[in-house]
Backbone as CSV, one residue per row, in Angstrom:
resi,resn,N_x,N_y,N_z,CA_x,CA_y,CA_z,C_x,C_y,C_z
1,UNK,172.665,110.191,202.045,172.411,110.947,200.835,172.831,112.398,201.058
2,UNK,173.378,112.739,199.895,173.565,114.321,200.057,172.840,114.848,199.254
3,UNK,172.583,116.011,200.170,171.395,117.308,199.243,172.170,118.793,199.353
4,UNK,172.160,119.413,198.495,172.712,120.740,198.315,171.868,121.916,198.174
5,UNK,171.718,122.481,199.410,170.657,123.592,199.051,171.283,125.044,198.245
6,UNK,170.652,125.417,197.675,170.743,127.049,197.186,170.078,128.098,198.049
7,UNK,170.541,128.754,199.182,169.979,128.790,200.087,170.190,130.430,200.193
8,UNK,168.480,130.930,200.997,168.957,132.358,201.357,168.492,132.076,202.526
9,UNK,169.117,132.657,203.721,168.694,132.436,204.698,167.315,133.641,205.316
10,UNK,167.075,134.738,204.881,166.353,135.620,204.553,165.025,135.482,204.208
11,UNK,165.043,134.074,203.503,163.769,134.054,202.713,163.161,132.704,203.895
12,UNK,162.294,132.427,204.207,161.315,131.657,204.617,160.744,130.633,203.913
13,UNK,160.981,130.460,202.661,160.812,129.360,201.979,161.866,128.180,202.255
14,UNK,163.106,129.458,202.032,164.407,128.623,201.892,164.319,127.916,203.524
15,UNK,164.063,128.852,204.372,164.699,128.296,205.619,163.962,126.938,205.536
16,UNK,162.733,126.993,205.418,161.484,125.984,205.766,161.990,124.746,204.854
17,UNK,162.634,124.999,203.855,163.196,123.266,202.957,164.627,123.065,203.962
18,UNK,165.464,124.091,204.265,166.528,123.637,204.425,166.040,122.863,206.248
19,UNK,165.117,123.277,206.850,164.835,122.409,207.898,163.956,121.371,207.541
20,UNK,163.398,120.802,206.546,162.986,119.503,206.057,164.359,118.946,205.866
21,UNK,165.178,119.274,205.121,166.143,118.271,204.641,167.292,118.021,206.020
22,UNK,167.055,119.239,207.200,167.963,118.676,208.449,167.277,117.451,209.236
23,UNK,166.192,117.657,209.394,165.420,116.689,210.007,164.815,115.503,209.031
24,UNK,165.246,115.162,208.351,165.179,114.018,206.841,166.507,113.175,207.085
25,UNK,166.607,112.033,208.270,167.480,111.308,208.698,168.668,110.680,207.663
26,UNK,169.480,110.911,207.765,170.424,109.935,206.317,170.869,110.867,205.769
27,UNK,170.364,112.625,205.412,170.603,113.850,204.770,171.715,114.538,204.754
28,UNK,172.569,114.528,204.358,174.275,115.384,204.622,173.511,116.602,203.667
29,UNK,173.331,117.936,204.599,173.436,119.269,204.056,174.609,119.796,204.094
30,UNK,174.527,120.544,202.372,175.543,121.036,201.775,174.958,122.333,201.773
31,UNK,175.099,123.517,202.742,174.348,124.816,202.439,175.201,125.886,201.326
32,UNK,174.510,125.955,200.384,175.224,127.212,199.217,175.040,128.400,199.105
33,UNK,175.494,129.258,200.170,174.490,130.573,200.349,174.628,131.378,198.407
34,UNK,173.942,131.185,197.696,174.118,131.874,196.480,174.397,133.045,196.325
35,UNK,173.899,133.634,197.171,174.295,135.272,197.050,175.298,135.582,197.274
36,UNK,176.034,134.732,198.235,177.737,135.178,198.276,178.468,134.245,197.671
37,UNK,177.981,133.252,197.309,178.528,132.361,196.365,178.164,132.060,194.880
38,UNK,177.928,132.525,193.961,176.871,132.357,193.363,177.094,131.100,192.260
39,UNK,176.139,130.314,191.477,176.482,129.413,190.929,176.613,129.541,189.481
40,UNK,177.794,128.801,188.516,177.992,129.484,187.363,176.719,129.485,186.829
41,UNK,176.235,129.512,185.077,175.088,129.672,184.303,175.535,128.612,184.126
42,UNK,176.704,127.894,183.963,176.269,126.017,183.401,175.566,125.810,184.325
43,UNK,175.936,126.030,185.821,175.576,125.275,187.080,174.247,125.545,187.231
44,UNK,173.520,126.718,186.799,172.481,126.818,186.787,171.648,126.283,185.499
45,UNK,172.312,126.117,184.608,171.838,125.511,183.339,171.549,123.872,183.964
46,UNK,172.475,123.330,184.034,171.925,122.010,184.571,171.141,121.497,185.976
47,UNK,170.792,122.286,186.722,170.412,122.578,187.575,168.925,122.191,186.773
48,UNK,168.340,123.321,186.285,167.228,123.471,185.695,166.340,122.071,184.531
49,UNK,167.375,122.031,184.199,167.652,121.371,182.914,167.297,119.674,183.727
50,UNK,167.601,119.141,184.898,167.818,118.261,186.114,166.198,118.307,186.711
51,UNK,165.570,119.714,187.166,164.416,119.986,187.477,163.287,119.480,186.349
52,UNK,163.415,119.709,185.342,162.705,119.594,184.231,162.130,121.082,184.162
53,UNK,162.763,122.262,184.718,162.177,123.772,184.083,162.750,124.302,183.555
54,UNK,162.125,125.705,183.153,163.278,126.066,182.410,163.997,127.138,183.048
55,UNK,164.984,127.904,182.810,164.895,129.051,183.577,164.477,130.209,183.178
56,UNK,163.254,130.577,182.765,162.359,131.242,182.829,161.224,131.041,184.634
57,UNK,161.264,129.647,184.119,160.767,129.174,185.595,161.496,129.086,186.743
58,UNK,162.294,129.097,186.899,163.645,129.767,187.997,164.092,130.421,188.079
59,UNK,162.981,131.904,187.522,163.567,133.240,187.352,162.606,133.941,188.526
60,UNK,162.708,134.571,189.471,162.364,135.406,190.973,161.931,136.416,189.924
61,UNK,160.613,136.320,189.584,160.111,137.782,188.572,159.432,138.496,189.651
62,UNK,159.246,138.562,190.814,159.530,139.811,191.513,160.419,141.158,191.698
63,UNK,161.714,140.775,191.262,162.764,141.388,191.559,162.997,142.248,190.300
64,UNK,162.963,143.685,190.867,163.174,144.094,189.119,163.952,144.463,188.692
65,UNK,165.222,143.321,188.189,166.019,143.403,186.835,165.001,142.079,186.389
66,UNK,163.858,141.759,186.396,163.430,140.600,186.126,162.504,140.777,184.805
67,UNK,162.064,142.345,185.122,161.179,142.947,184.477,161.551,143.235,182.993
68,UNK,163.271,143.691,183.045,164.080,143.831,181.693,164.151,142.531,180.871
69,UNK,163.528,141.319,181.940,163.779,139.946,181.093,162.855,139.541,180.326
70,UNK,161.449,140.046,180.285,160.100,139.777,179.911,160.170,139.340,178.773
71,UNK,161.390,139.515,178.016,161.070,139.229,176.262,162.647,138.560,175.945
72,UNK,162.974,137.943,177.104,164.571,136.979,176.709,164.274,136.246,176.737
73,UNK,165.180,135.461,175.853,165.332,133.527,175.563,166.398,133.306,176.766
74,UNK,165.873,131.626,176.919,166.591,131.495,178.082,168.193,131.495,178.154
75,UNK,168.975,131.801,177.452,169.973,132.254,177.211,170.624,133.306,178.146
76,UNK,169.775,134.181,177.941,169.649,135.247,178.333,169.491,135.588,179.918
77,UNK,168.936,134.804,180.099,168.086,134.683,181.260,169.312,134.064,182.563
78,UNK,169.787,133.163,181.944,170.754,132.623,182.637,171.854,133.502,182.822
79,UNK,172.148,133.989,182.004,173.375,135.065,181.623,173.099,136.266,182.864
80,UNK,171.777,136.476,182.520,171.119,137.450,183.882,171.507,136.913,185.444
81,UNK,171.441,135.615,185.517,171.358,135.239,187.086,172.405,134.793,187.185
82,UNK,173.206,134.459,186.514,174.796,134.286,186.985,175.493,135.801,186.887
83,UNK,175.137,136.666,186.441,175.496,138.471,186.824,174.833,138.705,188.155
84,UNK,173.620,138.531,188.406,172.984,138.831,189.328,172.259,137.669,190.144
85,UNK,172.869,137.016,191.298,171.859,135.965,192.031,170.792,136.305,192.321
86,UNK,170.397,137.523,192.774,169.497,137.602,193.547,168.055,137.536,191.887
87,UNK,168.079,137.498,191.201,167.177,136.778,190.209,167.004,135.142,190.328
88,UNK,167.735,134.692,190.967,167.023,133.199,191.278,166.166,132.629,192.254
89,UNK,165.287,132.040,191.190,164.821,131.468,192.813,164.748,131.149,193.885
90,UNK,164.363,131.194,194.988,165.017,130.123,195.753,163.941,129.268,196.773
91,UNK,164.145,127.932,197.477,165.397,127.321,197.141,165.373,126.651,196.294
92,UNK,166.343,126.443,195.531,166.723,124.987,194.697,167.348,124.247,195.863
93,UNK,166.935,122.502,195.466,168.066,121.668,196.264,168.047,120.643,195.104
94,UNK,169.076,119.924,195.529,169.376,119.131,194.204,170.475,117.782,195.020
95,UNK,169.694,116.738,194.764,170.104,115.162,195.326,170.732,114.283,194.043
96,UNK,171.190,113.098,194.415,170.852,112.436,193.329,169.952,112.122,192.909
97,UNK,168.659,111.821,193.390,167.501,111.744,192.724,166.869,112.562,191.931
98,UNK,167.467,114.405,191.842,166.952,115.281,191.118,167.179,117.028,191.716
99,UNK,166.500,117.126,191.650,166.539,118.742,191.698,165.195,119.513,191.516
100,UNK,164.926,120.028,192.533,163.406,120.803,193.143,163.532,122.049,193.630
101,UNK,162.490,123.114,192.904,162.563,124.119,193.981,161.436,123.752,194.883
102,UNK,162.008,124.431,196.037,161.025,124.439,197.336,159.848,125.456,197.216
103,UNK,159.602,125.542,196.234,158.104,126.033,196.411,156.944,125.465,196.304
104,UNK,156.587,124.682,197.006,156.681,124.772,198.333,157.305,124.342,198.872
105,UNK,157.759,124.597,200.179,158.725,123.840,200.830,159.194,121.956,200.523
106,UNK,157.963,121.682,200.720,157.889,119.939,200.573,158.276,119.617,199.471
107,UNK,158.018,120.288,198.625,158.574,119.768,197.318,159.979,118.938,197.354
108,UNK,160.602,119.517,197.930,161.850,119.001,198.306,161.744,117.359,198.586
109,UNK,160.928,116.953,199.071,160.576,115.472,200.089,160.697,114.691,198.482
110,UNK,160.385,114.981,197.329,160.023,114.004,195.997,161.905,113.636,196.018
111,UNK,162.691,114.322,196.610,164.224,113.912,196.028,164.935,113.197,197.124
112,UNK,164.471,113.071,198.203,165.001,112.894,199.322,164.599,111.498,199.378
């Protein structure tokens, strides 16, 4: 099975799914560092859309250009994180079985 992480290596969430899914036998990791790669707004549109959230809910409202988003439709929102990655969550990973953020880490284990 292949899994594709959205990955920061920075963050401790991310690291902690992307070492569930190395040690998850059968697993071909696909690492996507987003920040230097970033993924279009379809890609993140279906992404989300795959999760069952929205991206409001895959919006890093810590970060503040997040704060300018408080009153956008998700339109908008997307438009925001394909200008700027570092507004996404992270991690997303996404199997054929679906697409999870790792928050918590395990979450990840429902696609695997």
């Amino acid at each position: 099975m292949k899994a594709t992480i959205y990955h920061n290596s920075r963050c401790s969430k991310s690291r902690e799914a992307l070492a569930i899914l190395q040690e998850t036998p059968g697993v071909e990791v696909e690492i996507v560092e987003y920040l230097k790669t970033p993924p279009s707004r379809d890609t993140l549109a279906d992404l989300y859309q795959r999760a069952g959230m929205t991206p409001r809910e895959g919006l890093r409202k810590a970060e503040d250009g997040a704060k300018a988003l408080k009153e956008a439709d998700d339109a908008a929102i997307l438009d925001a994180m394909a200008a700027d990655p570092i507004l996404i969550e992270r991690p997303l990973v996404a199997t054929e079985k679906g697409v999870r953020l790792g928050r918590p880490p395990e979450a990840v284990r429902e696609i695997l």
